[in-house]
N, C-alpha and C positions, 0 to 999 in steps of 0.2 A: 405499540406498533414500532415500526423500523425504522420512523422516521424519530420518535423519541428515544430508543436505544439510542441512535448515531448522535443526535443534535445534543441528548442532555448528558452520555454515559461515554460516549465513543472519543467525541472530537473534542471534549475537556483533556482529555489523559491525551489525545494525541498532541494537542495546537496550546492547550494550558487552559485552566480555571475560567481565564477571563478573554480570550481571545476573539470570541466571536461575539461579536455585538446587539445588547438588545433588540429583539423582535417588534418591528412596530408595526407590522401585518402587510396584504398584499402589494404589492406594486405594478402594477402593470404596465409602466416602461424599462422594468429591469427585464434582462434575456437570458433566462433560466439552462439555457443549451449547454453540453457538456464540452470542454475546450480540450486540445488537446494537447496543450501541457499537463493538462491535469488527468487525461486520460489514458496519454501513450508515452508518459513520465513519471511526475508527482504522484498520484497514488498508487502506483506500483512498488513503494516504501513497502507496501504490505507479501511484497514477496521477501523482506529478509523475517517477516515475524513467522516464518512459517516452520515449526518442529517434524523432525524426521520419521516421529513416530505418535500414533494418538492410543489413549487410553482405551480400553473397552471395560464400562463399570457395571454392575450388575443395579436392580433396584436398590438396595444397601450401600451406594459405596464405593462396592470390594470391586478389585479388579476380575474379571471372568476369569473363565480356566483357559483361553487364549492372552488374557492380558492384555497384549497391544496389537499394533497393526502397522508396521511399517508405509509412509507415504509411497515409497516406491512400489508396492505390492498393491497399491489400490486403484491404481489406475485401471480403468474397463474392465474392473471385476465387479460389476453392480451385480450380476446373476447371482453370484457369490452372498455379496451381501444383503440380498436382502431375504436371506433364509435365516431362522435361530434367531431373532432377534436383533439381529446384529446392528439395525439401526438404533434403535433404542441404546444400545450399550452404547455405539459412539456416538449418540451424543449426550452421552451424560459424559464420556471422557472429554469430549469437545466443552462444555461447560465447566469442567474444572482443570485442562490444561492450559498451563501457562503462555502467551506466546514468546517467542523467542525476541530479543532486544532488536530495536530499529539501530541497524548501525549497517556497515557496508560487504557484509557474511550473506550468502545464500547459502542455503544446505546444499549434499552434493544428492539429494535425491529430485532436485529438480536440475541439477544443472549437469548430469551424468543419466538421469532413467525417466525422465521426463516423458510419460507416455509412450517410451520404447515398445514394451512390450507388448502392449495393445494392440499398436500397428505392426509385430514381428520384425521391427528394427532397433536398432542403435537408440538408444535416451537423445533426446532433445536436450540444448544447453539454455535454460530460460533466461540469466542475464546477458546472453549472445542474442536470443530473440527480442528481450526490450530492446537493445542498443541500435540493434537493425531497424527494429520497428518505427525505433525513432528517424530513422533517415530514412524509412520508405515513407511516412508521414509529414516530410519534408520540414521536422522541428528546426527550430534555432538551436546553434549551440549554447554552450550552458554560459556561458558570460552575455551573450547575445537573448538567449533567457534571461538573465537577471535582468537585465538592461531594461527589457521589456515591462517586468514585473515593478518598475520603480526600485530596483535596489541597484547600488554599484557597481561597478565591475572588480574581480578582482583580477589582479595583477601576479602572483605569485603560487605555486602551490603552498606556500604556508598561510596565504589568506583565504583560504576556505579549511584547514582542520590546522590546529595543533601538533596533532599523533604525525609522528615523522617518519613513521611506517607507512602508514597513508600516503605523506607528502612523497617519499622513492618511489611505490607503487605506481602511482599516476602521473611520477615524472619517465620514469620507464617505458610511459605506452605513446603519452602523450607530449609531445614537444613542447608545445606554449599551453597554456590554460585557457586560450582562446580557440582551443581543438577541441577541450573535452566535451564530449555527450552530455545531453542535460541531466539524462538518469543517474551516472555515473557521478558527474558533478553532484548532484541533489544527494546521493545517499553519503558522498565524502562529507559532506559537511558539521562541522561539528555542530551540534545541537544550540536552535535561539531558547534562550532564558526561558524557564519555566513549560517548556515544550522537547519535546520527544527528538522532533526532524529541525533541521536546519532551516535558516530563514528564506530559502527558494525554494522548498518545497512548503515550508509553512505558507508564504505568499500565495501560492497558487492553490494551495488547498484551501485554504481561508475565502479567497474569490470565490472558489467556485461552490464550494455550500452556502456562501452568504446567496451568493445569487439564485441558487437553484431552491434555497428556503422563502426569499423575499420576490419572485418570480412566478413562487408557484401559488393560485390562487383555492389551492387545494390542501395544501398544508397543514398541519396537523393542528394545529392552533389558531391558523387562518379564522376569523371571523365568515360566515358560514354566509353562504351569495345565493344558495339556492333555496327555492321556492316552493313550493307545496302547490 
């Protein structure tokens, strides 16, 4: 099920091997509700793993006689797709394509044609819409995030990455480090040991499947409450 892909295959490679802590079944004063660091921030990491273009495989394998499919062509063309197979072929390309590295790159087919053409307008900019999103949803900033999550603050653009490409980029938009966006901040970060994302969105991610695992009395592994 969905919940064993994510808890035993998904959040190991995301957060590391040992990060999330043994299961010792339900609880019923933990509050399993989704927060929204973690919702209209933190895991939006998963829009830089997102490739430009998906494979279409046949039952074999091999790529069809279209091959692939550009992300920006797919949008509101479900008519389209769901003639000739075409579900089938993508998703076997979707099972063996790669995703793209968690680092601070979005592709430009979301942040240039982002549903344009569906609606007969101009592409949508989707790292313009999380960073909005986050101040229409009244977030903290990303040091006032950390603060929050139990970590530091940091003081510098060199104390959240290394890459000093990073460091110009974010000193260009943003004055002090106590401006930047959480998103923004969260994807600069260089990655915590043995994990994928940096240690503020590792934080937040980590919270909130532990709680929404040990909250939920329905859980996959949950010892079993109902009755016959």
């Amino acid at each position: 099920c969905i919940q064993h892909i994510t808890y035993d295959e998904f959040l190991p490679l995301l957060l590391g091997q040992d990060a999330l802590p043994d299961y010792e079944g339900y609880e019923s004063d933990i509050d399993p509700s989704i927060s929204q660091l973690f919702s209209t921030a933190a895991f939006r990491v998963g829009h830089t793993l997102l490739s430009p273009q998906f494979s279409l495989l046949d039952e074999d394998g091999n790529r069809t006689g279209e091959g692939e499919i550009a992300l920006r062509d797919a949008f509101f063309q479900s008519a389209d797709q769901l003639n000739n197979d075409f579900m089938d072929s993508l998703l076997r390309g979707l099972a063996t394509d790669k995703a793209q590295d968690v680092d601070n790159m979005v592709i430009d087919d979301v942040r240039q044609f982002l549903v344009g053409e569906g609606f007969g307008t101009l592409g949508f900019d989707l790292p313009a819409l999380n960073i909005q999103r986050g101040r229409d949803h009244g977030l903290p900033l990303y040091n006032d995030a950390r603060e929050a999550m139990g970590l530091e603050r940091q003081h510098s653009f060199a104390d959240i990455t290394d890459d000093p490409d990073v460091q110009a980029k974010l000193a260009s938009v943003y004055h002090s480090v106590d401006q930047i966006d959480p998103w923004v901040g969260g994807l600069a970060e260089d990655p915590k040991d043995g994990a994928l994302v940096g240690e503020f969105f590792y934080e937040v991610i980590l919270d909130q499947f532990v709680r929404s695992r040990d909250g939920d009395r329905f859980f996959t592994k949950a010892v079993s409450t109902m009755r016959p």
